[in-house]
C-alpha positions in Angstrom: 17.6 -16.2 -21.3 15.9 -15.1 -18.1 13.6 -11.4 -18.0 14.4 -8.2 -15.9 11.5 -7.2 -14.6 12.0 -4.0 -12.6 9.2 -2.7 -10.4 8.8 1.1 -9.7 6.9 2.4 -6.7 7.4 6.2 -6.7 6.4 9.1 -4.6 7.0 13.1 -4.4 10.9 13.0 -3.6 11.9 9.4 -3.9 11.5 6.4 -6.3 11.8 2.8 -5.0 12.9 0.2 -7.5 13.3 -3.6 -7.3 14.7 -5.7 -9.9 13.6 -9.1 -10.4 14.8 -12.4 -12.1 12.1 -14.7 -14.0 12.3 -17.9 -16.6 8.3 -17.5 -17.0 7.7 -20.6 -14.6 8.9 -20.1 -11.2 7.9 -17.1 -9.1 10.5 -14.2 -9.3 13.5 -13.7 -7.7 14.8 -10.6 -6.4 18.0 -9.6 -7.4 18.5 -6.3 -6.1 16.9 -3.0 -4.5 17.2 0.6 -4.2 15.5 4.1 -4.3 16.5 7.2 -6.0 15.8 9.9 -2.9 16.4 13.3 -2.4 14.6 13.9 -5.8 14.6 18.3 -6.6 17.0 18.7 -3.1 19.5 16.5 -3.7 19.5 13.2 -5.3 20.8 10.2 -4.1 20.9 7.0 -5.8 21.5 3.8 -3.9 21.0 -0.1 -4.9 21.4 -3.0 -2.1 21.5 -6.9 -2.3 18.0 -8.6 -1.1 20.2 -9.5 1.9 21.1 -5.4 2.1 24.6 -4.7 0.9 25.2 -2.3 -0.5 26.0 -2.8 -4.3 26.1 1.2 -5.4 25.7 4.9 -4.3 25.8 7.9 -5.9 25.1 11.5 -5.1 24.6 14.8 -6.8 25.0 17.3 -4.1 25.6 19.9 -6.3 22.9 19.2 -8.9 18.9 19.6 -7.2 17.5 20.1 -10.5 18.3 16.7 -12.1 15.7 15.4 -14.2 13.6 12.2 -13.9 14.9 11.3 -17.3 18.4 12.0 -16.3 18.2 9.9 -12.7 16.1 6.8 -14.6 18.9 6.7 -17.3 21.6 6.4 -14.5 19.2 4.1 -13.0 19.0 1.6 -15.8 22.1 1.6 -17.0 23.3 0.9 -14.0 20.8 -2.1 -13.6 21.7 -3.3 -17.2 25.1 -4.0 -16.1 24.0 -6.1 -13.1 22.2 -8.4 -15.6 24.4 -10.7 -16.7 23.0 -13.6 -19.1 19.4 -11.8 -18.5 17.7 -9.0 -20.5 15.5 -6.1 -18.9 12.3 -6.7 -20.6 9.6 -5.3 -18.7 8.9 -2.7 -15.8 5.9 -2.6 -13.4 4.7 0.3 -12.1 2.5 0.8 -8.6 0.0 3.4 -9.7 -2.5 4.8 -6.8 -5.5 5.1 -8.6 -7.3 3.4 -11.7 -10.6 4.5 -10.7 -14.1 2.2 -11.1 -12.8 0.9 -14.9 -9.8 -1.4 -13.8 -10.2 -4.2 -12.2 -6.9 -6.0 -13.6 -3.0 -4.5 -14.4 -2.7 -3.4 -17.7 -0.2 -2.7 -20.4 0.6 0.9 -20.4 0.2 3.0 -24.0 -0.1 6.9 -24.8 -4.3 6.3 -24.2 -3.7 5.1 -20.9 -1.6 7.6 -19.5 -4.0 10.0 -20.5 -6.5 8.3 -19.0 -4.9 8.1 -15.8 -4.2 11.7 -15.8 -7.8 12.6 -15.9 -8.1 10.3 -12.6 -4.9 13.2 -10.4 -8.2 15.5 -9.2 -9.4 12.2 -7.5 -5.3 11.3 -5.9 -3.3 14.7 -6.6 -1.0 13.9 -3.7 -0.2 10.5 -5.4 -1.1 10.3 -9.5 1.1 12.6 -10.8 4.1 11.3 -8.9 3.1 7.7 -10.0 2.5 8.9 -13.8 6.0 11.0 -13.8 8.4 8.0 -14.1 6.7 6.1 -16.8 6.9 9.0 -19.3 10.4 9.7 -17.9 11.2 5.7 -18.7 9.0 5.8 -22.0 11.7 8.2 -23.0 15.0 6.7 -21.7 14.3 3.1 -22.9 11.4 3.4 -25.5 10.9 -0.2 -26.3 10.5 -1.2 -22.5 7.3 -2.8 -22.1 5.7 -0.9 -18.6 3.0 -2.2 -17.0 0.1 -0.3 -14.3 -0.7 -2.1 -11.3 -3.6 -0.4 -9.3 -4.1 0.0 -5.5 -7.8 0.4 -6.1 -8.1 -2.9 -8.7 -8.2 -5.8 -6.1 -11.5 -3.6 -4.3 -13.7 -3.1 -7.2 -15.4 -6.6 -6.4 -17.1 -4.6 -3.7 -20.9 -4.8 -4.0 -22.4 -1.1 -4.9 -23.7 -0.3 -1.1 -19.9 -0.4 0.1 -18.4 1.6 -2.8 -21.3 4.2 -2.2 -21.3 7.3 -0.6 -24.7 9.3 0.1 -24.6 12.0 -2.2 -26.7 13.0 -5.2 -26.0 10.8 -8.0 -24.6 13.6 -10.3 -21.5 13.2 -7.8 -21.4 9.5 -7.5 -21.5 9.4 -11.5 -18.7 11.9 -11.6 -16.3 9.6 -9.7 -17.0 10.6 -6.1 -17.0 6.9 -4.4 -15.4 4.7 -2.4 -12.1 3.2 -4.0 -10.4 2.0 -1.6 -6.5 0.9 -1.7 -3.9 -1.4 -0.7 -4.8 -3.7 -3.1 -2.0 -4.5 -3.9 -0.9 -5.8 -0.6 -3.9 -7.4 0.1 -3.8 -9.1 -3.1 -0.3 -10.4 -2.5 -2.3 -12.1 1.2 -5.1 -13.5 -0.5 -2.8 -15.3 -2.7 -0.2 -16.2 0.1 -3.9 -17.8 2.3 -4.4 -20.1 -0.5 -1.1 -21.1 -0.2 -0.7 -21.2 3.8 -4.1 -22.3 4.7 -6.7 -23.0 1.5 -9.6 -23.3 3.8 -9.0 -20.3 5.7 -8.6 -18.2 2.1 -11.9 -19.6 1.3 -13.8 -18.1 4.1 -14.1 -14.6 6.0 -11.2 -12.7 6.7 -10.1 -9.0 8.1 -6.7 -8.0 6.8 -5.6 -5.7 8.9 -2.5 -3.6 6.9 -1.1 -2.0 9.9 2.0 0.9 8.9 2.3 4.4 8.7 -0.4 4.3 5.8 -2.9 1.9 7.4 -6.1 0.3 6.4 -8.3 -3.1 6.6 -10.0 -5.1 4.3 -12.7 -7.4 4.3 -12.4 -10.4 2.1 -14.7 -13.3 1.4 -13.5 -16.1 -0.8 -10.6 -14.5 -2.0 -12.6 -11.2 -2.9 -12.4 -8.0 -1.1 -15.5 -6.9 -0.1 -15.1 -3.9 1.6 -12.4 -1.3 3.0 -11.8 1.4 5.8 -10.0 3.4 3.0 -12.7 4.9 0.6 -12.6 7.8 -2.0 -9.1 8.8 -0.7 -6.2 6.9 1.0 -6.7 9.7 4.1 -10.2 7.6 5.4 -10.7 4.9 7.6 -8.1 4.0 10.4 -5.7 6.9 12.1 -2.0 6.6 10.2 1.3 8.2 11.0 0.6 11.3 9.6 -2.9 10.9 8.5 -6.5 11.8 10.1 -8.6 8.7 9.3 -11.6 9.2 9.6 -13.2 12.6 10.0 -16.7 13.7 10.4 -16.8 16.3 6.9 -18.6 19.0 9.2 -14.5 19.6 11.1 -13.4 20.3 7.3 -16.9 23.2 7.3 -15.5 24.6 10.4 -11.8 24.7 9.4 -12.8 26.9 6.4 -15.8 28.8 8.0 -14.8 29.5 11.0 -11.0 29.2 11.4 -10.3 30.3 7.6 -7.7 28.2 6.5 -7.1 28.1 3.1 -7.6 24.3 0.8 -4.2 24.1 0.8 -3.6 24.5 4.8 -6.6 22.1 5.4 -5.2 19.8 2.8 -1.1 20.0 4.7 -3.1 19.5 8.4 -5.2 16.3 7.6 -2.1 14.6 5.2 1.0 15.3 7.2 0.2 16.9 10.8 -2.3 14.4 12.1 -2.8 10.7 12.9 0.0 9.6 15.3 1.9 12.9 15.1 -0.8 15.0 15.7 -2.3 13.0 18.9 0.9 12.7 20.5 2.9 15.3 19.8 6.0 12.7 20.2 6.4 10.9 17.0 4.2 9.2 14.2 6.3 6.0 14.8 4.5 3.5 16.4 7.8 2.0 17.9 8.4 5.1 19.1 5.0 5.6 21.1 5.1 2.6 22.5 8.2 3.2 24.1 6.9 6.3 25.9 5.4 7.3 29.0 4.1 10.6 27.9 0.3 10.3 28.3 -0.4 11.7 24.9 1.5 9.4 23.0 -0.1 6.6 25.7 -3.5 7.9 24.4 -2.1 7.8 20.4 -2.0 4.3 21.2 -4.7 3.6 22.6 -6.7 5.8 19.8 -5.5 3.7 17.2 -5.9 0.4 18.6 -9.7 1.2 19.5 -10.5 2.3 15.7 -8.4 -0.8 14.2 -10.7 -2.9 16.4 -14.2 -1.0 15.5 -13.5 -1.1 11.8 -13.0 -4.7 12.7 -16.3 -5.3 13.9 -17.7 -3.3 11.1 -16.2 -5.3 8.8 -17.3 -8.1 10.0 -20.7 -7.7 9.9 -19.9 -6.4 6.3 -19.1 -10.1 5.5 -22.0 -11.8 8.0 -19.4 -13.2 10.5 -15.0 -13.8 10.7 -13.3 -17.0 10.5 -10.0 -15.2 10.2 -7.7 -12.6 11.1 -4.6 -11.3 9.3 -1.8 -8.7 10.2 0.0 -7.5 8.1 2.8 -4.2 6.9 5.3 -2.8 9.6 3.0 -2.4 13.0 1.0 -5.3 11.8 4.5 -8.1 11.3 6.4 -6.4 14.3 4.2 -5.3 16.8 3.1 -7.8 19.7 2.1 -5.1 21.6 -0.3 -3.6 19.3 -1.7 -7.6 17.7 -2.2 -8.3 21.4 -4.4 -5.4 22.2 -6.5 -5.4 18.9 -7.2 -9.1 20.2 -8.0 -8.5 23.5 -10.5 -6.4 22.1 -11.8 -8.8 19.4 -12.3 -11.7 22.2 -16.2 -11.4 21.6 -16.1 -12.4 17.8 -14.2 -15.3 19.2 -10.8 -14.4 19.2 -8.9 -16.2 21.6 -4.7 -15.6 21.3 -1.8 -17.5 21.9 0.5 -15.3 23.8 3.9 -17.0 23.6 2.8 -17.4 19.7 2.5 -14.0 19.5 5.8 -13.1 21.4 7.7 -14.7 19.0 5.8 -13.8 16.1 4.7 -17.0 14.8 2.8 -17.3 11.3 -0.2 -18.2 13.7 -0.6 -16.8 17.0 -4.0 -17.8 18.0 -4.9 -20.4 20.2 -5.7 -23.6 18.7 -9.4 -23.9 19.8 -9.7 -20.6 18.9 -12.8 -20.3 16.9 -11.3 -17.2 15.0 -7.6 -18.2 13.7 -5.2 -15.0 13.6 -1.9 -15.1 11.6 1.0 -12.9 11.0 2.1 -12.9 6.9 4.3 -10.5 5.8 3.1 -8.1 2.8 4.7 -8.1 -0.4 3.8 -5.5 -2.7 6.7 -4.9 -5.0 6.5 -9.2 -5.2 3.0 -8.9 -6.7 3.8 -5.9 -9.3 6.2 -8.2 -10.2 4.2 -11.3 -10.7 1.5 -9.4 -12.4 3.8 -7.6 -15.0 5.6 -11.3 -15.5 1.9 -12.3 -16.6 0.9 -9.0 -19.1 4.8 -9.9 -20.5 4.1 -13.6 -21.1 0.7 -12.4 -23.1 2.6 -10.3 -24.8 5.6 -13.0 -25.9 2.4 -15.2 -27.0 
């Protein structure tokens, strides 16, 4: 009999789910998708087919305060009846943050979850939403085994200098460090390098996870060895919504002299800055691109310039590049954006095959190029999957 895994990724008013199909051997196959959004407003339940078709929909209009429990039993029961000859055996959870301790996804048990509830003061926009469905599924299907997978776990191979800030070391020993996240996704690369090109995984490369949320990541050998995101997933590159980095003396000034309140400070570096706030247009890259309006022009061209000095600060991070990824929805879809970051990389030796990257080939550098650069789709929900396929067959043995 095959295993259900089911892979949970959720935020403040939605919760993305992804069913999979395993036999233990062979990598898993998706069987179907969906998201439960509209979650305190008006929830709305809908599943797909990988190749989009829609296999169910169901709104409660009427209903806002519909529980978590109540929506995750609709949820798998639904998914139970789509099973056929399989059984639902595990689900895999993306939680943000697992702070310095884990390294590796773990089974999830009443010590854990308390344990990850004392790390919400280091992501309160993202922990408790993560931590919300996985008591709501402890109590809907009790005997499910649920699994953690952390966005900080595949970074904690950073050497001490990159996961350090410059504060007393009361602070540092109290948590406040670099994390940084993604891991996930550039977990699920490192392991698609080996697969693609072995002797590229084996030796310096940038991964550049280019989307709304956006980041880069160093990684030598297979390791990550550092990150543009550090004790929060607001630092490092400009996002859609998001600041980047930010010199801490603009937060001084925001509360001293303009007197906003934690709270206001907290809503205008999250949600009314990055691409949004520059341009005033949209904080959709596609949409920026496709504008003549000089502030979205500038948005750009803001964004490109910091993707391309983290990437030489990176670089030097590791001693030198043999290799350049893109990755997430700017990074797969956007020639425009790859071919710029490029054209600024040309003195680390980055030389680009134009038509390549036009088409979006897997490699779009030129083939003397002494830096390679290559286009591989992400795959998060993929590696939840594969990791809570491993903690389930540990389990079974």
């Amino acid at each position: 009999m095959r295993d259900g895994i089911l892979v949970i990724n959720a935020g403040s008013s939605s919760i993305k789910f992804s069913l999979y199909l395993s036999n233990g051997e062979e990598k898993p196959i998706l069987s179907c998708k969906g998201q439960v959004e509209g979650i305190n407003v008006a929830p709305h339940f809908i599943a797909k087919s990988p190749h989009g078709a829609v296999l169910n929909e169901q709104r409660w209009p009427d209903q806002p305060d519909l529980s978590h429990e109540a929506l995750f039993k609709y949820m798998i029961d639904w998914i139970e009846s789509q099973l056929g000859d399989a059984k639902l055996r595990a689900a895999g959870h993306r939680v943000v943050h697992g702070g310095s301790q884990y390294s590796y996804p773990l089974r999830i048990n009443d010590d854990l979850v308390v344990e990850l509830e004392a790390l919400v003061p280091l992501a309160p926009l993202h922990q408790p939403h993560n931590l919300a469905p996985i008591r709501a599924l402890a109590r809907v299907h009790p005997d499910l085994i649920q699994v953690a997978c952390f966005d900080t776990a595949f970074h904690r191979s950073n050497p001490w200098e990159a996961q350090s800030f410059a504060l007393p070391r009361k602070l540092t020993g109290e948590g406040v460090k670099r994390y940084g996240f993604h891991g996930l996704s550039y977990e699920y690369i490192a392991r698609q390098l080996r697969q693609i090109a072995p002797a590229v995984a084996r030796g310096k490369v940038v991964v550049c996870h280019l989307g709304s949320g956006a980041s880069m990541c160093a990684i030598n050998d297979g390791k990550s060895v550092a990150s543009t995101m550090g004790f929060t997933a607001l630092d490092g590159l400009p996002m859609g919504t998001r600041t980047g980095t930010l010199d801490a003396g603009v937060v001084l000034y925001l509360l001293q002299q303009k007197g906003m309140t934690p709270k206001e400070i907290e809503d205008l570096l999250y949600k009314k800055s990055g691409l949004i706030g520059v341009s005033g247009v949209s904080n959709d890259m596609r949409v920026l691109l496709e504008s003549s309006e000089p502030h979205a022009v500038e948005a750009v061209e803001l964004f490109v310039y910091r993707v391309s000095r983290e990437l030489g600060s990176l670089a030097a991070a590791m001693g030198g590049i043999d290799a350049l990824v893109f990755t997430a929805g700017i990074g797969e879809h956007s020639s425009e954006v790859r071919a710029r970051v490029c054209r600024y990389a040309e003195w680390l030796g980055v030389e680009m095959d134009h038509e390549a990257n036009e088409r979006d080939a897997m490699m779009i550098s030129g083939i003397d190029s002494p830096v390679s650069v290559w286009v591989i789709p992400t795959d998060e929900e993929m590696m939840i999957a594969k990791h809570t396929r491993e903690v389930l067959q540990s389990v079974k043995s």
